[in-house]
C-alpha positions as CSV (number, residue, x, y, z in Angstrom):
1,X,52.2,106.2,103.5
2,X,52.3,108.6,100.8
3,X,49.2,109.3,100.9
4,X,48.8,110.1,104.4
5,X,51.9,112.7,104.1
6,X,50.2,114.0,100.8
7,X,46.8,114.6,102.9
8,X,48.6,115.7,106.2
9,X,50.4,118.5,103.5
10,X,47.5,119.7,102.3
11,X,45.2,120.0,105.5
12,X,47.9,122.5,107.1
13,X,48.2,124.2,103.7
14,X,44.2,124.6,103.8
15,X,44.4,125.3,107.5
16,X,46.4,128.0,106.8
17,X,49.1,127.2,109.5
18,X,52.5,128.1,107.8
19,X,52.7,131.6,107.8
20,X,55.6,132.1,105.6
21,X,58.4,129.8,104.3
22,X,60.5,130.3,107.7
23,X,57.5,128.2,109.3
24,X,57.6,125.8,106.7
25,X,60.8,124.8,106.8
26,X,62.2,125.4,110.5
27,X,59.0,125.6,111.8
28,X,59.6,128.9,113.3
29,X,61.9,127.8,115.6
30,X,59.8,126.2,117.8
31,X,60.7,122.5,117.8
32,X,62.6,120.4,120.4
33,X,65.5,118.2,120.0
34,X,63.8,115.2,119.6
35,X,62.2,115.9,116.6
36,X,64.9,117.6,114.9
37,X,67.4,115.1,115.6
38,X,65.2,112.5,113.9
39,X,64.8,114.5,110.9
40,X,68.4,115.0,110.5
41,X,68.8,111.5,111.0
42,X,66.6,110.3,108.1
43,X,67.7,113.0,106.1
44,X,71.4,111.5,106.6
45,X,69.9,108.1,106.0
46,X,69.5,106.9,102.6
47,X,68.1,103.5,102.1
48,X,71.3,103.7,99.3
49,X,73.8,103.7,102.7
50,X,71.5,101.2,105.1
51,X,71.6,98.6,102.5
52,X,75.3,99.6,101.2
53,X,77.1,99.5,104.5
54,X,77.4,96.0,104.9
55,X,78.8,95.5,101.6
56,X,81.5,98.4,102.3
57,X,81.9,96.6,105.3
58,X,82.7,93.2,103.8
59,X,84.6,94.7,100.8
60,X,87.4,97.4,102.6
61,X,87.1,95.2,106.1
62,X,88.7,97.7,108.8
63,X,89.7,100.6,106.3
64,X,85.7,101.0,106.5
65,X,86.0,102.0,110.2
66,X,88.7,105.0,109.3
67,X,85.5,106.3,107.6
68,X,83.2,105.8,110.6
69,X,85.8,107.4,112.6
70,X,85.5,110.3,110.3
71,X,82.6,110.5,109.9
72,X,81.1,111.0,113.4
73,X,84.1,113.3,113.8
74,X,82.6,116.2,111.4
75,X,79.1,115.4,112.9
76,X,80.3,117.0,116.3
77,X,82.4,119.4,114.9
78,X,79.7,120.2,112.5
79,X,77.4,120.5,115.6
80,X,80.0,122.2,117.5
81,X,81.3,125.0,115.0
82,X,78.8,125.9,112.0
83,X,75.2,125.2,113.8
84,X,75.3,128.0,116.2
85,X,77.0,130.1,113.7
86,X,73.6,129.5,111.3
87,X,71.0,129.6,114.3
88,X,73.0,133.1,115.5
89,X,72.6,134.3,111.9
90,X,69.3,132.5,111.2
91,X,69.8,130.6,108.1
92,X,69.2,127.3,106.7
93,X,72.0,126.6,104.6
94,X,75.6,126.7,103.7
95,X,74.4,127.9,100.6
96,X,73.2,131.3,102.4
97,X,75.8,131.7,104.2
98,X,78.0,132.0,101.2
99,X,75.7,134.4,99.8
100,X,75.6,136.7,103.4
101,X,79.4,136.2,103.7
102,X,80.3,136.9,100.0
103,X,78.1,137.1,97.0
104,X,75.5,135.5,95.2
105,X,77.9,134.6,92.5
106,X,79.8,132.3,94.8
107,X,76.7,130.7,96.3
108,X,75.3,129.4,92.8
109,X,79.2,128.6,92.1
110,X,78.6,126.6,95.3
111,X,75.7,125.1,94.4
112,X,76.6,124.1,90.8
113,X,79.8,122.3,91.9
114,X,77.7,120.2,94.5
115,X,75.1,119.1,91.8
116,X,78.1,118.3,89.3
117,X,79.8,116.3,92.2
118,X,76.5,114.5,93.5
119,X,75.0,113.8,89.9
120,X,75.1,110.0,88.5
Protein backbone atom coordinates (compact mmCIF):
# COMPACT_ATOMS: atom_id res chain seq x y z
CA UNK A 1 0.00 0.00 0.00
CA UNK A 2 2.85 2.08 0.38
CA UNK A 3 4.06 1.65 -2.48
CA UNK A 4 1.15 2.47 -4.49
CA UNK A 5 0.78 5.94 -2.49
CA UNK A 6 4.66 6.39 -2.95
CA UNK A 7 4.09 5.93 -6.94
CA UNK A 8 0.61 7.79 -7.08
CA UNK A 9 2.97 10.89 -5.24
CA UNK A 10 5.30 10.88 -7.68
CA UNK A 11 3.34 10.56 -10.96
CA UNK A 12 1.36 13.94 -10.10
CA UNK A 13 4.65 15.42 -8.90
CA UNK A 14 6.08 14.41 -12.62
CA UNK A 15 2.71 15.32 -14.07
CA UNK A 16 3.21 18.55 -12.89
CA UNK A 17 -0.42 18.87 -11.43
CA UNK A 18 0.07 20.78 -8.12
CA UNK A 19 0.60 24.15 -8.91
CA UNK A 20 1.72 25.53 -5.70
CA UNK A 21 1.47 24.22 -2.04
CA UNK A 22 -2.36 25.68 -1.78
CA UNK A 23 -3.12 22.68 -4.35
CA UNK A 24 -1.24 20.37 -2.59
CA UNK A 25 -2.68 20.53 0.53
CA UNK A 26 -6.46 21.79 -0.03
CA UNK A 27 -6.40 20.95 -3.28
CA UNK A 28 -7.42 24.28 -4.42
CA UNK A 29 -10.47 24.22 -3.06
CA UNK A 30 -12.07 22.07 -5.31
CA UNK A 31 -13.05 18.96 -3.36
CA UNK A 32 -16.55 17.73 -2.14
CA UNK A 33 -17.66 16.70 1.14
CA UNK A 34 -17.26 13.28 0.78
CA UNK A 35 -13.81 13.19 0.41
CA UNK A 36 -12.89 15.69 2.93
CA UNK A 37 -14.93 14.23 5.56
CA UNK A 38 -13.02 10.91 5.09
CA UNK A 39 -9.81 12.49 5.33
CA UNK A 40 -10.66 14.22 8.46
CA UNK A 41 -11.93 11.09 9.69
CA UNK A 42 -8.65 9.10 9.32
CA UNK A 43 -6.71 11.84 10.28
CA UNK A 44 -8.85 11.75 13.71
CA UNK A 45 -8.40 8.07 13.69
CA UNK A 46 -5.33 6.63 15.05
CA UNK A 47 -5.02 2.96 15.09
CA UNK A 48 -3.66 4.04 18.94
CA UNK A 49 -7.64 5.10 19.66
CA UNK A 50 -9.40 2.06 17.50
CA UNK A 51 -7.57 -0.44 19.39
CA UNK A 52 -7.58 1.76 22.81
CA UNK A 53 -11.22 2.44 23.08
CA UNK A 54 -12.37 -0.69 24.22
CA UNK A 55 -9.97 -0.88 26.87
CA UNK A 56 -11.02 2.88 28.14
CA UNK A 57 -14.28 1.44 27.73
CA UNK A 58 -13.86 -1.56 30.09
CA UNK A 59 -11.47 0.39 32.48
CA UNK A 60 -13.65 4.01 33.35
CA UNK A 61 -17.17 2.00 32.29
CA UNK A 62 -19.74 5.04 31.85
CA UNK A 63 -17.29 7.90 32.88
CA UNK A 64 -15.90 6.92 29.24
CA UNK A 65 -19.20 8.12 27.68
CA UNK A 66 -18.81 11.87 29.45
CA UNK A 67 -15.83 11.85 27.04
CA UNK A 68 -17.85 10.77 24.00
CA UNK A 69 -20.35 13.25 24.95
CA UNK A 70 -17.56 15.71 24.71
CA UNK A 71 -16.11 14.91 22.30
CA UNK A 72 -18.72 15.06 19.50
CA UNK A 73 -19.69 18.24 21.19
CA UNK A 74 -16.45 20.36 20.04
CA UNK A 75 -16.71 18.50 16.63
CA UNK A 76 -19.92 20.54 15.82
CA UNK A 77 -18.96 23.46 17.44
CA UNK A 78 -15.61 23.17 15.88
CA UNK A 79 -17.60 22.77 12.55
CA UNK A 80 -19.88 25.34 13.50
CA UNK A 81 -17.54 28.33 14.76
CA UNK A 82 -13.71 28.12 13.58
CA UNK A 83 -14.24 26.29 9.95
CA UNK A 84 -15.92 29.07 8.27
CA UNK A 85 -13.85 31.53 10.12
CA UNK A 86 -10.58 29.67 8.29
CA UNK A 87 -12.36 29.03 4.83
CA UNK A 88 -13.47 33.07 5.04
CA UNK A 89 -9.88 33.84 5.77
CA UNK A 90 -8.35 30.92 3.70
CA UNK A 91 -6.02 29.21 5.96
CA UNK A 92 -5.17 25.76 7.02
CA UNK A 93 -4.39 26.00 10.55
CA UNK A 94 -4.86 27.38 13.98
CA UNK A 95 -1.39 27.87 13.81
CA UNK A 96 -1.92 30.72 11.05
CA UNK A 97 -4.45 32.15 12.46
CA UNK A 98 -2.52 32.95 15.48
CA UNK A 99 0.04 34.38 13.35
CA UNK A 100 -2.71 36.69 11.10
CA UNK A 101 -4.46 37.55 14.41
CA UNK A 102 -1.30 38.28 16.46
CA UNK A 103 2.25 37.61 15.72
CA UNK A 104 4.59 35.10 14.69
CA UNK A 105 5.96 34.97 18.11
CA UNK A 106 2.82 33.59 19.52
CA UNK A 107 2.20 31.06 16.68
CA UNK A 108 5.72 29.19 17.33
CA UNK A 109 4.76 29.72 21.21
CA UNK A 110 1.66 27.84 20.01
CA UNK A 111 3.26 25.38 18.34
CA UNK A 112 6.01 24.55 20.84
CA UNK A 113 3.53 24.03 23.66
CA UNK A 114 1.52 21.47 21.45
CA UNK A 115 4.68 19.47 20.65
CA UNK A 116 5.75 19.58 24.43
CA UNK A 117 2.12 18.48 25.35
CA UNK A 118 1.82 15.68 22.53
CA UNK A 119 5.50 14.32 22.92
CA UNK A 120 6.00 10.69 24.71
Amino acid sequence: MLIISAFIGMYYAYKGVHKCHKDYLIAGRKLSGPPVALSLTASFMSAVTVLGTPAEVYRFGAMFGVFAISYVLMVVITAEVFLPIYYRLEITSAYEYLELRYNRYLRLTGTTMFMILTSP
